[in-house]
Residue, then its C-alpha position, 0 to 999 in steps of 0.5 A: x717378635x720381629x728377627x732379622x737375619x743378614x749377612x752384610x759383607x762388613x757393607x762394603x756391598x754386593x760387588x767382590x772388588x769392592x770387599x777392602x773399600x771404605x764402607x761408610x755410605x753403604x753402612x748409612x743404606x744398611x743403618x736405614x733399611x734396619x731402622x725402618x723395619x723395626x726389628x726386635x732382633x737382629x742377626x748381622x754376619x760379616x760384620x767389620x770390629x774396626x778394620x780401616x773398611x769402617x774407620x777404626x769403628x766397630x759396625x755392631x756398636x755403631x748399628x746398636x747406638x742407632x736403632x737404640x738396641x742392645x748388642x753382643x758381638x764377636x770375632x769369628x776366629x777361635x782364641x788363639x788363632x792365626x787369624x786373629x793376628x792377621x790385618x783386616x781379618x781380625x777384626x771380622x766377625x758377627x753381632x747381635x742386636x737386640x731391642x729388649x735387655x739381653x739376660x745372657x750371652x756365651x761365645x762358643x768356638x767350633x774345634x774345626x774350621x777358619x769361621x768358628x763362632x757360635x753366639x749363643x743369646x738369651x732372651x726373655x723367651x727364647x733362645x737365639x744361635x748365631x752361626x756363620x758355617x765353613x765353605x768347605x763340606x768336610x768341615x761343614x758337616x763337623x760344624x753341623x755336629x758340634x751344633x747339634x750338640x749345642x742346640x740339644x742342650x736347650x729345652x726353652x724355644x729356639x731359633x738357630x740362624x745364620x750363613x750356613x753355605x749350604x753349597x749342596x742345596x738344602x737337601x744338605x741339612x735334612x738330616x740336621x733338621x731331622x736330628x734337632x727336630x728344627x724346621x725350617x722358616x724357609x718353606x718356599x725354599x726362597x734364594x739369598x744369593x747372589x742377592x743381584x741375582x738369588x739362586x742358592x738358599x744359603x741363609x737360614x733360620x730354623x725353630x723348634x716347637x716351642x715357635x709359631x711362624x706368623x711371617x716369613x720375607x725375603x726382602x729384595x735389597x742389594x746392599x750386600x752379596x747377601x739377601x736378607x732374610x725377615x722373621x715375624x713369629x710368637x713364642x708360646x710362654x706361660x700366661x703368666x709370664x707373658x708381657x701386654x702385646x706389642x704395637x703392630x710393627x708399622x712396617x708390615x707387609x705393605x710397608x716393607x715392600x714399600x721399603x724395599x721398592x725406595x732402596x733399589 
């Protein structure tokens, strides 16, 4: 199975000046760089519901139409909040995209924080946490702990994804890691940002053992602040609930660097 995790910043693109412009041409770059890497799943942070920025359109429901994917998809404020009520910032939030039918979906909201979703996506067989985590430290580490409490609930295999800001370094999640019992996907500790320029490792996917790493990328593009981040894994099920073998993706290896090397 193919997952990819990418915070898009709504594709306005890598520049800050750039966050309130129409993000029409540089979604058509994204759309394209989703599409040829045929992923089976897809995690998108930072994505626009329907501001001005994408035309009154809802950039997860556009990006499912175009690969033919499923999708689940929220605004990232809890219900109620101020920010739900403010211009631009309500319509700003996270998404899903899943090739195969999605079997169930809950939208969980942290107690503390401005970012609060937590999408929680079921799978055939697995488990998928979407997470896009505070800034702030203080607030983080309550985020963490909520998660935790999250993530401990399930005993199917699992991958907990998303923009953790992880500001401290990795070191910061350690004690996450060695609660859950997840491991990270990122063992080389590969940087995600700034991505015209990657020094900090702030997006994340960890796995529990129910998981096998076959692939682990970081492909160097510079549509968002972001880099995304690339996972090819098996999940171990019963033989007689497994389905025939996918294909081989096309876009192995050689092909996403391939990919990679047209975009910049």
């Amino acid at each position: 199975m193919r997952f990819l995790l990418y915070n898009i910043r709504y594709a306005t693109g890598p520049r800050m000046h750039n966050y309130v412009r129409s993000s029409h041409q540089n979604f058509a770059r994204i759309t394209t760089f989703l599409r040829d890497l045929e992923p089976d799943l897809i995690g998108l942070i930072e994505v626009d519901h329907g501001s001005y920025r994408s035309g009154g359109k809802n950039q997860a429901e556009l990006l499912a139409d175009a690969l033919g994917h499923y999708h689940s998809h929220s605004i990232k404020y809890g219900h109620g909040s101020f920010w739900r009520r403010v211009p631009v910032l309500k319509s700003q939030g996270n998404a899903f995209l899943a090739r195969d039918r999605i079997h169930n979906e809950t939208f969980h909201f942290f107690k503390h924080g401005m970012k609060r979703l937590v999408i929680e996506l079921e799978l055939e067989h697995v488990v998928v946490y979407l997470v896009h985590l505070a800034v702030g430290a203080r607030t983080r580490h309550q985020q963490l702990g909520a998660l935790y409490d999250l993530v401990k609930q399930t005993t199917r295999p699992c991958l907990v994804a998303g923009d953790f800001n992880m500001l401290w370094g990795e070191r910061e999640i350690d004690l996450f890691l060695a609660a859950t019992g997840l491991r990270n996907a990122n063992t080389m500790g590969l940087p995600t940002y700034p991505s015209n320029n990657p020094r900090r490792h702030l997006d994340f996917i960890l796995y529990n053992q129910g998981i096998t790493i076959r692939d682990f990328q970081v492909p160097r593009v510079t549509f968002s602040d972001h880099l995304p981040v690339l996972l090819d894994f098996d999940v171990t099920v019963k033989e007689d609930h497994r389905r025939a073998p996918r294909p081989t993706h096309c876009s192995c290896l050689e092909k996403t660097n391939q990919i990679v090397a047209e975009a910049i």
